[in-house]
Backbone of each chain as ProteinMPNN parsed JSONL, in Angstrom:
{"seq_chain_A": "XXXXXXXXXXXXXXXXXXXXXXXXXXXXXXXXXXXXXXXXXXXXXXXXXXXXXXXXXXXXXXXXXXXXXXXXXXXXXXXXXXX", "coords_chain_A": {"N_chain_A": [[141.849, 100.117, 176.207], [142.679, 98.221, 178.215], [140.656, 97.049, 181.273], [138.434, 97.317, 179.584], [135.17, 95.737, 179.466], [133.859, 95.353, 177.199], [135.763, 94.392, 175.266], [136.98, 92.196, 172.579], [133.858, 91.038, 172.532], [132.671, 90.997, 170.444], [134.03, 88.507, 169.422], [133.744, 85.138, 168.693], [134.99, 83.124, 170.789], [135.651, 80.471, 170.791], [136.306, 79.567, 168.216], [138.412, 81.241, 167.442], [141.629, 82.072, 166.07], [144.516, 81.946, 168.493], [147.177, 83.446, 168.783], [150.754, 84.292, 168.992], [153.647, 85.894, 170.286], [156.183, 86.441, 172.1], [158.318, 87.387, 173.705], [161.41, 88.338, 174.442], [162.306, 92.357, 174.5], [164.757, 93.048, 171.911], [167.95, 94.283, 171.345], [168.387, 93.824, 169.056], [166.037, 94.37, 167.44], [163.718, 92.449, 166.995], [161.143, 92.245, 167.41], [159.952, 93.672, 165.635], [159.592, 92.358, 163.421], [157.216, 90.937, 163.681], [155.423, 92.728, 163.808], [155.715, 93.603, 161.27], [154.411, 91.336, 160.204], [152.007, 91.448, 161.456], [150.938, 93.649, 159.744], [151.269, 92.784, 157.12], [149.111, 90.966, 157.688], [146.767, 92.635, 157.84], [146.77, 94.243, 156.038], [146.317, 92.687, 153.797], [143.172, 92.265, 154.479], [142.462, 94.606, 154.184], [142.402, 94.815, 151.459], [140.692, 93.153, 150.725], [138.374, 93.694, 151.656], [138.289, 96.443, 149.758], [137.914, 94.9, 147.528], [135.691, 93.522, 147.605], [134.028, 95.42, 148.789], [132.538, 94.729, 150.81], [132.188, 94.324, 154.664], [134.327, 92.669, 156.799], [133.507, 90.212, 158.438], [133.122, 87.385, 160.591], [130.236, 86.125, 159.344], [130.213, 87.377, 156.565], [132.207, 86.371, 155.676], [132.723, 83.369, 155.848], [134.634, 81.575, 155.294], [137.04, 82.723, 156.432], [139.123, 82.762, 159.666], [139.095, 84.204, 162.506], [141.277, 86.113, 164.646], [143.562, 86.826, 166.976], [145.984, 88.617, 167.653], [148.899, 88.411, 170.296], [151.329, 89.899, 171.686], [154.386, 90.359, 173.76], [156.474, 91.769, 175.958], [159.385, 92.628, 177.538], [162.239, 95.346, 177.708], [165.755, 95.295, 178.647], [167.347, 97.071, 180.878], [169.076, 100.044, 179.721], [169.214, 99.19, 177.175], [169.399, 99.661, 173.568], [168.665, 100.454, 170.479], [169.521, 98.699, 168.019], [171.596, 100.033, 164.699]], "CA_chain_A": [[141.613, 98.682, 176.169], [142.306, 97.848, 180.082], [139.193, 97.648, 181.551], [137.256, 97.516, 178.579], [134.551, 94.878, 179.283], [133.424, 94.943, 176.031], [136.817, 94.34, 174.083], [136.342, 91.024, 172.318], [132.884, 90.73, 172.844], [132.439, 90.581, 169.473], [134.431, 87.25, 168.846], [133.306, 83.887, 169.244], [136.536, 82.963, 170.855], [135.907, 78.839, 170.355], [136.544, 79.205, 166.895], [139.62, 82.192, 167.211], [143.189, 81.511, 166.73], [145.082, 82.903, 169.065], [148.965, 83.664, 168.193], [151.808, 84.666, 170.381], [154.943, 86.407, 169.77], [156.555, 86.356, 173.14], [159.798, 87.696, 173.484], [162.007, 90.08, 175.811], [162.524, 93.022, 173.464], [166.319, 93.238, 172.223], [168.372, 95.909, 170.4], [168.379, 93.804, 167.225], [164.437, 94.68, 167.198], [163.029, 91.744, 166.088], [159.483, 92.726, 167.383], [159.709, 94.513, 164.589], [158.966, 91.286, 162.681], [155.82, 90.891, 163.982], [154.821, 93.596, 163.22], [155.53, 93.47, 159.881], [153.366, 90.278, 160.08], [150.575, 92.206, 160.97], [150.364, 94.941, 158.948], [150.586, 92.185, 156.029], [147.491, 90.235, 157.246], [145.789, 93.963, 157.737], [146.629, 94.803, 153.919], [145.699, 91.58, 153.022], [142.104, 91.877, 155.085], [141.721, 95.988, 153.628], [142.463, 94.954, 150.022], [139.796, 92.177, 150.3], [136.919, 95.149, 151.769], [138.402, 97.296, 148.508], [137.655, 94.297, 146.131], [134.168, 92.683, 147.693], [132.836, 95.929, 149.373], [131.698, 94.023, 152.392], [132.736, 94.449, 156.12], [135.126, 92.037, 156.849], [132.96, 89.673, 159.663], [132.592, 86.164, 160.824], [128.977, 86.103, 158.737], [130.192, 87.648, 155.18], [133.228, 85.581, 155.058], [132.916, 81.888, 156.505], [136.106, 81.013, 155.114], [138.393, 83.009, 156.773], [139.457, 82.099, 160.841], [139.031, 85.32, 163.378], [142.584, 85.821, 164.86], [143.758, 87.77, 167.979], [147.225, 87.834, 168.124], [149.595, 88.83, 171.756], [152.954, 90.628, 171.649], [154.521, 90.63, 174.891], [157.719, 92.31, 176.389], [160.182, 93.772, 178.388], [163.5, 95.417, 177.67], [166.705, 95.357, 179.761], [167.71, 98.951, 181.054], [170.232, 100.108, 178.957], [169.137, 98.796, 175.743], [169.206, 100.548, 172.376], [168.561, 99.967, 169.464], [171.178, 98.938, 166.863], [171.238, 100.153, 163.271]], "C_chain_A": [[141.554, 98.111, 177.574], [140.901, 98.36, 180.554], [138.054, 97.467, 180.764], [136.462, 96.467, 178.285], [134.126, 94.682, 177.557], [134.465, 94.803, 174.297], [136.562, 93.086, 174.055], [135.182, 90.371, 172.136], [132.056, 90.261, 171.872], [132.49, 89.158, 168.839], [133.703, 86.069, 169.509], [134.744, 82.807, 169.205], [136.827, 81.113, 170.959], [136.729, 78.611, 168.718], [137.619, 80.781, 166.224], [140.755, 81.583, 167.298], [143.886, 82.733, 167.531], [146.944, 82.522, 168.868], [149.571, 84.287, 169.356], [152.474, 85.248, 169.823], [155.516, 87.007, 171.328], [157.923, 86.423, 173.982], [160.236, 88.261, 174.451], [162.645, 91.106, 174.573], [164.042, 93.32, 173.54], [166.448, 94.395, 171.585], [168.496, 95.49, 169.24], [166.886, 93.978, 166.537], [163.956, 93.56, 166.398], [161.592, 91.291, 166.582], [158.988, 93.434, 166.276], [158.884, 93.505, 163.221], [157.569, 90.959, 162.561], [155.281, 91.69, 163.818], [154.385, 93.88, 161.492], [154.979, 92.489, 159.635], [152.165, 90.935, 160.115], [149.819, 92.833, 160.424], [150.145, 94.08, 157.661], [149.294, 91.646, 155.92], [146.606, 91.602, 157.247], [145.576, 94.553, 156.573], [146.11, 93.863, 153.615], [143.696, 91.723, 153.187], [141.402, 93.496, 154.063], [141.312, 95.727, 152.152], [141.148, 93.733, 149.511], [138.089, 92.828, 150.644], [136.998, 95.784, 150.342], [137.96, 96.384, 147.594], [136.102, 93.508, 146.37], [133.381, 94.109, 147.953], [131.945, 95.746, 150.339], [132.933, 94.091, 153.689], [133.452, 92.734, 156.634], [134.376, 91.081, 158.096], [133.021, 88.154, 159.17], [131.469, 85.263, 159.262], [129.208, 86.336, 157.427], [131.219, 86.896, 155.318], [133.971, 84.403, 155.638], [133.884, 81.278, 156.872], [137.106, 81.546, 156.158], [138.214, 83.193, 159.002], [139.743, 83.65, 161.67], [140.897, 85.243, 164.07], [142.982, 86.936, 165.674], [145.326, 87.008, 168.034], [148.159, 88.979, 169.592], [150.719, 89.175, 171.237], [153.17, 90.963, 172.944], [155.827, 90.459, 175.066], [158.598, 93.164, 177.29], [161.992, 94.211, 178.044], [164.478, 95.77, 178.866], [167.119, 97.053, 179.753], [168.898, 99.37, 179.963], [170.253, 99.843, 177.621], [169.482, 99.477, 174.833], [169.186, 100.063, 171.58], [169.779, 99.564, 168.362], [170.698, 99.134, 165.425], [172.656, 100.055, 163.138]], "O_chain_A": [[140.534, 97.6, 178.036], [140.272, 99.406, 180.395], [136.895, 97.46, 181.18], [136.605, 95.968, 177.169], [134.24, 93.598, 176.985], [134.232, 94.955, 173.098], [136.044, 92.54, 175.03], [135.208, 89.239, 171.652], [131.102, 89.495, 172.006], [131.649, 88.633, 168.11], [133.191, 86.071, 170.629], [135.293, 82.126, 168.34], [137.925, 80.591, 171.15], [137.479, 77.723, 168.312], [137.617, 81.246, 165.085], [141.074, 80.782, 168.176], [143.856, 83.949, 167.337], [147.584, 81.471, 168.859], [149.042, 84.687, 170.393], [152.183, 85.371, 168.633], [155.159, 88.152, 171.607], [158.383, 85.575, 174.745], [159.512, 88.703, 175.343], [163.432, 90.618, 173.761], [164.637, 93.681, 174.556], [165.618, 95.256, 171.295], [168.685, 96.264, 168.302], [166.64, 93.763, 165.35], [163.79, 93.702, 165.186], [161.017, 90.253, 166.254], [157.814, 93.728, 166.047], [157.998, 93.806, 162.421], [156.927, 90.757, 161.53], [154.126, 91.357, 163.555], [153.379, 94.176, 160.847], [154.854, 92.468, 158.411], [151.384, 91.052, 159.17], [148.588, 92.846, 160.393], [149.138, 94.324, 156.996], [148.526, 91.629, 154.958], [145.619, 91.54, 156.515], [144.603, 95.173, 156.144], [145.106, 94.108, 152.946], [142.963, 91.376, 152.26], [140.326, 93.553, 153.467], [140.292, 96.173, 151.625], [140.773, 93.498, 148.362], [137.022, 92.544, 150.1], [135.973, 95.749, 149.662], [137.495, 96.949, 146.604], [135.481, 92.996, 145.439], [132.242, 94.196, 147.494], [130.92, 96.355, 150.648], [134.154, 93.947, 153.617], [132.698, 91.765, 156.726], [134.988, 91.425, 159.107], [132.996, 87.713, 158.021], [131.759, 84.321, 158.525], [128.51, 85.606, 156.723], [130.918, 86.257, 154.31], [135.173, 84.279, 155.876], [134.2, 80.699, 157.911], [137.926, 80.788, 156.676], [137.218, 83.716, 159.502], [140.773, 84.217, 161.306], [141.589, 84.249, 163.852], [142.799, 88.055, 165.194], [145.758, 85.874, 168.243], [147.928, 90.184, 169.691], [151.064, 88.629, 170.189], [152.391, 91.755, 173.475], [156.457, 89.491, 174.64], [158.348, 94.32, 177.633], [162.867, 93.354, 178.166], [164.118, 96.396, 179.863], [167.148, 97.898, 178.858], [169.543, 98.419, 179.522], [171.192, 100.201, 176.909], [170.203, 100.341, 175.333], [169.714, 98.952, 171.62], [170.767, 100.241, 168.077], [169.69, 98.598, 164.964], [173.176, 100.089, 162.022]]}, "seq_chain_B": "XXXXXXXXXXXXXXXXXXXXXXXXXXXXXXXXXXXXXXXXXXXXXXXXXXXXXXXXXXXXXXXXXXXXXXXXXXXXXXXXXXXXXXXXXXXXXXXXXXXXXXXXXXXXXXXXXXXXXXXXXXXXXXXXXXXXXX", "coords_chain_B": {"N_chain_B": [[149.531, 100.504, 167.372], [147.579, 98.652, 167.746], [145.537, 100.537, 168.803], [144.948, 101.041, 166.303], [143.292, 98.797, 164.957], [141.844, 97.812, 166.678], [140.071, 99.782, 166.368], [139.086, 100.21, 163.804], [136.696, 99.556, 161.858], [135.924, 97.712, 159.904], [137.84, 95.487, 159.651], [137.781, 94.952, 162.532], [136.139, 92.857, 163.806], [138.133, 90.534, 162.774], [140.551, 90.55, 162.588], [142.493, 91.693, 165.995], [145.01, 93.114, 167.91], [146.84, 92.386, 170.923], [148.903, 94.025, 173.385], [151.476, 92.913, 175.682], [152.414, 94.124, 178.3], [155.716, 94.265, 180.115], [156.163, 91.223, 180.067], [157.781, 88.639, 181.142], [159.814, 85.422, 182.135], [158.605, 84.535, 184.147], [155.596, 84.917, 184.042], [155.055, 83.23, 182.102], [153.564, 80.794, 182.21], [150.704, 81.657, 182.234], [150.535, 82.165, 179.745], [151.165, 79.84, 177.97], [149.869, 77.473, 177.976], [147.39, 78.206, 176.853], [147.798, 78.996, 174.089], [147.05, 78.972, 170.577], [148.711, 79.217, 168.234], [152.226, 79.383, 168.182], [154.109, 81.754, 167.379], [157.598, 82.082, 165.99], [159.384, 84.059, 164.795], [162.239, 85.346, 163.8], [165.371, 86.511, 162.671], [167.562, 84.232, 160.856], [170.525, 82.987, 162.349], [171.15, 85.406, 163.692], [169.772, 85.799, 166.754], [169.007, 83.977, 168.515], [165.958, 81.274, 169.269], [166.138, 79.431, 171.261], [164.657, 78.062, 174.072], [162.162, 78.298, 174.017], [160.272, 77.485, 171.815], [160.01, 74.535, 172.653], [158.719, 74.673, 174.895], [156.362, 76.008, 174.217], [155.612, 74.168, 171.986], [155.133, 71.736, 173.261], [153.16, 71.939, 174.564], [151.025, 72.026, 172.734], [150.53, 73.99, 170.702], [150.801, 74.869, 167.65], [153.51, 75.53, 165.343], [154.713, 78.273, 164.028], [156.982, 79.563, 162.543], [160.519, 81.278, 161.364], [163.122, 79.462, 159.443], [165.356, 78.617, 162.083], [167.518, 77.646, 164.149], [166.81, 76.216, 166.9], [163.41, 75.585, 165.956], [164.326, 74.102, 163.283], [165.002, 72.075, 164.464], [163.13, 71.33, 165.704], [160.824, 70.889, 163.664], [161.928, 68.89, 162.022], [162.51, 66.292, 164.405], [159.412, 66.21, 165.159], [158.003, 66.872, 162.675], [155.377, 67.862, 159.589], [153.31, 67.859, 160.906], [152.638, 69.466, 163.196], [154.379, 71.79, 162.576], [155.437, 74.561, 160.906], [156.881, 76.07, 158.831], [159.252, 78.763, 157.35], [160.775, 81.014, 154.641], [164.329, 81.737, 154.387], [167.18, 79.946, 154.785], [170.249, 80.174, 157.366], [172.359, 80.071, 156.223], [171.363, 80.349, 153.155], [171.079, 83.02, 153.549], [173.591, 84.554, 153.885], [174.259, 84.147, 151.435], [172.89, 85.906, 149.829], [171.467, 89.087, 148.404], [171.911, 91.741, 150.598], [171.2, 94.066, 150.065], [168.832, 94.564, 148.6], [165.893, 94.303, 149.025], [162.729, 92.898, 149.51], [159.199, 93.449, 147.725], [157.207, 93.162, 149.499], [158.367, 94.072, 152.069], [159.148, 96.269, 151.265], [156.909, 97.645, 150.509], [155.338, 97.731, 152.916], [156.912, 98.807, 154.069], [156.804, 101.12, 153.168], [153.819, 101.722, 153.872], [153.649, 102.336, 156.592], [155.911, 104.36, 156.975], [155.073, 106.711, 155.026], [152.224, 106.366, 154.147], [151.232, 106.616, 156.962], [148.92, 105.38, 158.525], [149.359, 104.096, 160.932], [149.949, 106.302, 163.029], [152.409, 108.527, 163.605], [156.004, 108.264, 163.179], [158.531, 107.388, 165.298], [161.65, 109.261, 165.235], [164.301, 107.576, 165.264], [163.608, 105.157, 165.018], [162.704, 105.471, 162.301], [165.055, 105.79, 160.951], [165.828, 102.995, 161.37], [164.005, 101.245, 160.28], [164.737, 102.492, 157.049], [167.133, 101.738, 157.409], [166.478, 98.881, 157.175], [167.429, 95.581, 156.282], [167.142, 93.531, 153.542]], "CA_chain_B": [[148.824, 99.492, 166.31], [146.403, 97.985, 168.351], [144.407, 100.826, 168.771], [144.408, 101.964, 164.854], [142.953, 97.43, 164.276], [140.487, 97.883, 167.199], [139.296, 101.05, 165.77], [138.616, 99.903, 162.054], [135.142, 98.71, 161.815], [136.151, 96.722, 158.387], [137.664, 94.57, 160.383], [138.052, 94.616, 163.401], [136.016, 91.625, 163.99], [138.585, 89.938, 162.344], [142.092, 90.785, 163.377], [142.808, 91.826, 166.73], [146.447, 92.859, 168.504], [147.141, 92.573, 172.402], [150.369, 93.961, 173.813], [151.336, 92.26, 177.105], [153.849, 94.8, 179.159], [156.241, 93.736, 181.15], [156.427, 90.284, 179.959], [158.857, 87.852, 181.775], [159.279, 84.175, 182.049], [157.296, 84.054, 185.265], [154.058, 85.203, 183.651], [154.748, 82.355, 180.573], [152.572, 79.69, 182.231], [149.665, 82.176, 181.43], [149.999, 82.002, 178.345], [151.557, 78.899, 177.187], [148.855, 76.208, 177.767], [146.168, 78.606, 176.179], [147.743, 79.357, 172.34], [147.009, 77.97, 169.154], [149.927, 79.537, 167.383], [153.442, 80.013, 168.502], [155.065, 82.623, 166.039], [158.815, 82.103, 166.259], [159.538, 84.906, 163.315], [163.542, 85.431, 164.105], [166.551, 85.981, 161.904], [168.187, 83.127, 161.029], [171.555, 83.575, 162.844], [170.738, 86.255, 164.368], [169.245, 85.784, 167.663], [167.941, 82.423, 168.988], [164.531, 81.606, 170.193], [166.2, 79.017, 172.592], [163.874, 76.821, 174.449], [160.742, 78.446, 174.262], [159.408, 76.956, 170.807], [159.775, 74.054, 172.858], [157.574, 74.803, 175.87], [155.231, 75.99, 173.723], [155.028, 73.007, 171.401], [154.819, 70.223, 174.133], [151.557, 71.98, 175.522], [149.849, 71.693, 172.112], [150.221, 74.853, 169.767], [151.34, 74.973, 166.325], [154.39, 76.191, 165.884], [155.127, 78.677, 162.679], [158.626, 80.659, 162.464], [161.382, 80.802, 160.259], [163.921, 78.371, 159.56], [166.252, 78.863, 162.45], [168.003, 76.228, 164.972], [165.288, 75.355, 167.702], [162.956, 75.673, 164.981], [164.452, 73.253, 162.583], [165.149, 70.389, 164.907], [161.987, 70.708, 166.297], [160.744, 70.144, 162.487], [163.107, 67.176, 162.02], [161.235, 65.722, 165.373], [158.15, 66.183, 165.117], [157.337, 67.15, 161.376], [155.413, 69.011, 159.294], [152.247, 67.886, 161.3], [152.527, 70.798, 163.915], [155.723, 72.935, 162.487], [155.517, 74.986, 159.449], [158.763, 76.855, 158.708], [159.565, 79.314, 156.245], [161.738, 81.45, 154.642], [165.754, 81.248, 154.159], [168.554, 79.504, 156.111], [171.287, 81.074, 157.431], [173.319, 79.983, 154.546], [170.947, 81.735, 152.085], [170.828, 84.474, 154.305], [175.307, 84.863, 153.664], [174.468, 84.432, 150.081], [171.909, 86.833, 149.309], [172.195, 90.659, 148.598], [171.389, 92.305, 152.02], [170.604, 95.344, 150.272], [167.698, 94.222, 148.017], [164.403, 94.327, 149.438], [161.596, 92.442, 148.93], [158.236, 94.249, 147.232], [156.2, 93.003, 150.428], [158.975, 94.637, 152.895], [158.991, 97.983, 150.45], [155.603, 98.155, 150.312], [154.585, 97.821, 154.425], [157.875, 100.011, 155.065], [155.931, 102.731, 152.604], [152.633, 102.236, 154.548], [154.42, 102.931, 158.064], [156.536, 105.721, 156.605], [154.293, 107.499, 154.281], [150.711, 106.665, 154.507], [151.02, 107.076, 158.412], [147.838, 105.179, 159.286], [149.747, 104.1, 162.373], [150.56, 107.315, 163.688], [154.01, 109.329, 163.845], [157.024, 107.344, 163.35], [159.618, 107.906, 166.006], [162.634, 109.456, 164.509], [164.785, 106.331, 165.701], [162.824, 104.036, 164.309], [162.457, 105.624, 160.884], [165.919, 105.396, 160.735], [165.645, 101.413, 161.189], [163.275, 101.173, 158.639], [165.074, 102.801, 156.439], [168.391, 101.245, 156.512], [166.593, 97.42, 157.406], [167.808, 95.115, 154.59], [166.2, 92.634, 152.995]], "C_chain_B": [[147.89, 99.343, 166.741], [145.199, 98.443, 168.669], [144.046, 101.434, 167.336], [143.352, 99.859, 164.335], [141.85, 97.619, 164.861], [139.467, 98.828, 167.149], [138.732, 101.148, 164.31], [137.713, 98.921, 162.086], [135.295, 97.418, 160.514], [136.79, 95.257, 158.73], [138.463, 94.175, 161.511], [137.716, 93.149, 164.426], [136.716, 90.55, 163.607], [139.697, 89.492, 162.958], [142.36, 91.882, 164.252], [144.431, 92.149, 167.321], [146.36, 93.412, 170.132], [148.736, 93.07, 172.359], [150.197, 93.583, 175.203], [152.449, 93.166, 177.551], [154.236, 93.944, 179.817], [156.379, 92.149, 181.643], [157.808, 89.373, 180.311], [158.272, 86.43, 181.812], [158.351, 83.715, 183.057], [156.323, 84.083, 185.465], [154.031, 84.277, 182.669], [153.581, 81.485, 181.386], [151.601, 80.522, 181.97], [149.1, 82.005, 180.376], [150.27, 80.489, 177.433], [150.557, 77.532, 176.717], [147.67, 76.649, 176.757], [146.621, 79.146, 174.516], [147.548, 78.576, 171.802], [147.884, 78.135, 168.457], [150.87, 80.242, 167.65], [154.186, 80.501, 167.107], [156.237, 82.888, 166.629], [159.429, 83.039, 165.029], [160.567, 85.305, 163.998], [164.338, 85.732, 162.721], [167.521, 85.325, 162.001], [169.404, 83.507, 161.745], [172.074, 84.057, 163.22], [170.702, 86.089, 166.101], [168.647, 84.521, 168.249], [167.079, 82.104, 169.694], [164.655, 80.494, 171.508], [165.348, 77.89, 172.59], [162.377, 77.259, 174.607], [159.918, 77.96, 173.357], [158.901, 75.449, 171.509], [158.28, 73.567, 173.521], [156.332, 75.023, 175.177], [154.722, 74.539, 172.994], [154.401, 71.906, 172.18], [153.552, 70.964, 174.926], [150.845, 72.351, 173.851], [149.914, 72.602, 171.006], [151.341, 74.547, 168.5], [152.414, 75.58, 165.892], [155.15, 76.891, 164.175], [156.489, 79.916, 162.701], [159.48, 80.11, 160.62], [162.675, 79.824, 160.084], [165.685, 78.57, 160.329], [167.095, 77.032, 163.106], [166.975, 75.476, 165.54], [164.192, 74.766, 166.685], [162.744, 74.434, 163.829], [164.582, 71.804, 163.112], [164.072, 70.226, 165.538], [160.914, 70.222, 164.939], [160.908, 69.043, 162.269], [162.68, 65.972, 163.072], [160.031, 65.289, 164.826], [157.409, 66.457, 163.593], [156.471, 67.429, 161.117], [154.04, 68.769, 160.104], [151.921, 69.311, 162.592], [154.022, 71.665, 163.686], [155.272, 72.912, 161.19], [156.327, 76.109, 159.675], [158.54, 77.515, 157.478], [160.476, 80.505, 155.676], [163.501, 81.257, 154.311], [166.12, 80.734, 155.462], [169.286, 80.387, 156.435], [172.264, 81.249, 156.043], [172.79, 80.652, 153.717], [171.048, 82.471, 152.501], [172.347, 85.632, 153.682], [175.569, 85.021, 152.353], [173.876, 85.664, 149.033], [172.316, 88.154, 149.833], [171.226, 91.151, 149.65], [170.616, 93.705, 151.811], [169.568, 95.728, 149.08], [166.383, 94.045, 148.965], [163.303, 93.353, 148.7], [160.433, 93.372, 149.096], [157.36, 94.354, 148.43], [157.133, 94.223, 151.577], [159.073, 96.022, 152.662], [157.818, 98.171, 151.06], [155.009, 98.344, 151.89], [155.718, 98.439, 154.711], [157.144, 101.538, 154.998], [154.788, 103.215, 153.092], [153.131, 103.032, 156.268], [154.506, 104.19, 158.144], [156.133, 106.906, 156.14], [153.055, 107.385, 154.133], [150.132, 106.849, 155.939], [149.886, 106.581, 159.043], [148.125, 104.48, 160.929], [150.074, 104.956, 162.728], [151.925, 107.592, 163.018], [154.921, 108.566, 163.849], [158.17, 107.92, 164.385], [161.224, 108.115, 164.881], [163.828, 108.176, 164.291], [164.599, 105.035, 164.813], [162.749, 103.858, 162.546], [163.738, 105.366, 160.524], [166.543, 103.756, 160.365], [165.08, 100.72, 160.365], [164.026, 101.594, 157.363], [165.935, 102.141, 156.077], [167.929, 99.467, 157.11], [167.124, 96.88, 156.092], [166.565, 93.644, 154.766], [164.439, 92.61, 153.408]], "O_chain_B": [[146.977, 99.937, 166.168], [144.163, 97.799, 168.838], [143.074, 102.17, 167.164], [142.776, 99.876, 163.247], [140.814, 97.67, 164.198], [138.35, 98.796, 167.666], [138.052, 102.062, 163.844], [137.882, 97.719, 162.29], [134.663, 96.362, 160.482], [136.414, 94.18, 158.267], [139.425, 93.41, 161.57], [138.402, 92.575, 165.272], [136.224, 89.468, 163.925], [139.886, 88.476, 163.627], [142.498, 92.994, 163.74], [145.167, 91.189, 167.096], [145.945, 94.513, 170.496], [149.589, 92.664, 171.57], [149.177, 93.782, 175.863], [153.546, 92.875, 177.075], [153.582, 92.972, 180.196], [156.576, 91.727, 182.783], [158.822, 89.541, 179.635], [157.102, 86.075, 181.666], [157.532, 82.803, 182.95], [155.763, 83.643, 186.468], [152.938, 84.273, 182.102], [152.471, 81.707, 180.902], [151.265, 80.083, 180.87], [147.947, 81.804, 179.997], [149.642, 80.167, 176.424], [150.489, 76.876, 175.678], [147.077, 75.86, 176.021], [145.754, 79.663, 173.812], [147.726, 77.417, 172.176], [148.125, 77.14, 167.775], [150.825, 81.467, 167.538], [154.644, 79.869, 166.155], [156.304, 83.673, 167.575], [160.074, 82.359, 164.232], [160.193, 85.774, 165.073], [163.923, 85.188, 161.697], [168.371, 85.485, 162.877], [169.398, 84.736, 161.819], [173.272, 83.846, 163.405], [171.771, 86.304, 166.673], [167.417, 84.465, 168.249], [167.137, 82.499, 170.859], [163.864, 80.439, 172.45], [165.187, 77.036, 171.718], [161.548, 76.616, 175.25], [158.749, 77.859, 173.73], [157.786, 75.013, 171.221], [157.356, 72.819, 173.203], [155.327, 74.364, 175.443], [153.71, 73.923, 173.327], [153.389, 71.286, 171.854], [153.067, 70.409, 175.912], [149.932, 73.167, 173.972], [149.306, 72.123, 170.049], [152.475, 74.074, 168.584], [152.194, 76.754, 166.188], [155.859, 76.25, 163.4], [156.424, 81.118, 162.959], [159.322, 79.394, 159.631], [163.116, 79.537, 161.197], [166.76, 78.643, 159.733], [167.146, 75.885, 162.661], [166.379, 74.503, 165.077], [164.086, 73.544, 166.588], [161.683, 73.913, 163.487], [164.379, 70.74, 162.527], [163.834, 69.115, 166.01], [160.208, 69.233, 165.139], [160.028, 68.183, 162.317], [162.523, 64.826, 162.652], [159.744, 64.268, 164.202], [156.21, 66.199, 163.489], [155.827, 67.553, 162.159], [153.387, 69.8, 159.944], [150.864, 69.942, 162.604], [154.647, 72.111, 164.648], [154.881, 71.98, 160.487], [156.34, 76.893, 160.624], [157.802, 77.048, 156.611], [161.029, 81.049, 156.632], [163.669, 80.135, 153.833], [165.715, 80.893, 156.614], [169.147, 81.49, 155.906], [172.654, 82.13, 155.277], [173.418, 81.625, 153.298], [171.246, 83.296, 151.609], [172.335, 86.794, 153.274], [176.522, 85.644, 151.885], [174.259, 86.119, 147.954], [172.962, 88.499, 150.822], [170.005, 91.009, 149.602], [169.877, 94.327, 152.575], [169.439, 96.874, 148.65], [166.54, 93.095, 149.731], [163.173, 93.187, 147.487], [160.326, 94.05, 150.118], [156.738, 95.405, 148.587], [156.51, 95.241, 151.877], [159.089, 96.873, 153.551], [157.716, 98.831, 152.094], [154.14, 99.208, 152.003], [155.693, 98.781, 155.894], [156.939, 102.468, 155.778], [154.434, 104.393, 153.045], [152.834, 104.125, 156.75], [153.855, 105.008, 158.795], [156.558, 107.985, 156.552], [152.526, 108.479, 153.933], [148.96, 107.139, 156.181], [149.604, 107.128, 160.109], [147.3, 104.396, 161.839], [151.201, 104.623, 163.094], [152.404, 106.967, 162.072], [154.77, 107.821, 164.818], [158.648, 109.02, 164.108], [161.679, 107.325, 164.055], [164.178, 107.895, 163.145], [165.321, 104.262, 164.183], [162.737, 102.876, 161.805], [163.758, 104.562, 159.592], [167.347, 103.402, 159.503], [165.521, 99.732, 159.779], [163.821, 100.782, 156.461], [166.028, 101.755, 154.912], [168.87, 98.757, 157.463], [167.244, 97.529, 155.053], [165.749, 93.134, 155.533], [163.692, 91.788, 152.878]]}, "name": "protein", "num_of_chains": 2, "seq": "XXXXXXXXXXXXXXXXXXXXXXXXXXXXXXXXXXXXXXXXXXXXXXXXXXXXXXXXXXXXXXXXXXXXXXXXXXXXXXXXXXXXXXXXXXXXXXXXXXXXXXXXXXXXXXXXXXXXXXXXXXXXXXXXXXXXXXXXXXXXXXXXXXXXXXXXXXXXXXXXXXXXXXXXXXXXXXXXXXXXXXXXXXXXXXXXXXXXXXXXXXXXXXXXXXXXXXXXX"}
């Protein structure tokens, strides 16, 4: 992806939301959250290819709002995780 | 993740994920003036998101988390016109069984764990998954 002039190039980024999740990563992992956000809108986006049969774009599906979302972090030395 | 979303033609034009390394507060002005949607997704009681829902809100973005502290009084402010909240309180949080799951949290632990389309789970990790609650 660094580097990669042609990441995005696709979107028409006037009409993208862009999302955040902007944290310093702890040991109670709650990047983990976000994640589990994404993978729901990604099931949500696969299970709607499995039931139309169409490529998920701008053009076949008007309705729905393009969406790039950021995750950004750093953990303190020493960290770990807690379970 | 980011490269199994930007690698799925179905739709990748759709949904996108950046990771930002090495994120600190002295790179926030970057980003803060340019979002549309601050995701404050926390557990209640847990951890506190502080003063950053703020910063974000007062330069313009929308601000969707779950119903923590910052969170709620910035609700109570400003209302529901740029905050949408959801989820339990802390108080439900003390009342409810910790070691019930919800079908959505099963079901994207089982894609992780066992359909593997993100890669290899770190041993660590699977462990966290395993015993998360709720």
């Amino acid at each position: 992806m660094k580097g990669d002039n042609t990441f995005l190039s696709d979107f028409d980024l006037k009409s993208t939301i862009f999302e955040a999740y902007l944290k310093r990563v702890t040991p109670g992992g709650r990047h983990v959250i976000l994640l589990f956000y994404v993978i729901s809108k990604y099931l949500e986006l696969k299970k709607l290819v499995k039931d139309t049969g169409k490529k998920i774009t701008p053009e076949n599906f008007p309705h729905l709002v393009p969406r790039v979302i950021f995750m950004g972090g750093m953990s303190r030395p020493g960290d770990k995780l807690i379970l | 993740m980011s490269n199994v979303l930007a690698a799925d033609d179905d739709t990748n034009k759709m949904l996108q994920m950046i990771f930002l390394p090495n994120y600190t507060t002295s790179k926030e002005y970057l980003y803060i003036c340019s979002l549309d949607v601050n995701v404050q997704l926390i557990l209640p009681g847990k951890q506190s998101c502080a003063t950053q829902p703020l910063k974000f809100t007062m330069n313009g973005s929308l601000l969707l988390g779950s119903r923590d502290a910052t969170n709620m009084r910035i609700d109570n402010l400003l209302g529901k016109d740029v905050v949408v909240l959801f989820g339990m309180t802390y108080y439900d949080h003390l009342q409810c069984d910790n070691n019930k799951r919800s079908p959505l949290v099963e079901k994207i632990t089982n894609v992780i764990l066992n359909d593997k389309i993100f890669g290899n789970v770190d041993p660590l990790l699977k462990d966290y998954f395993e015993q998360m609650p709720t």
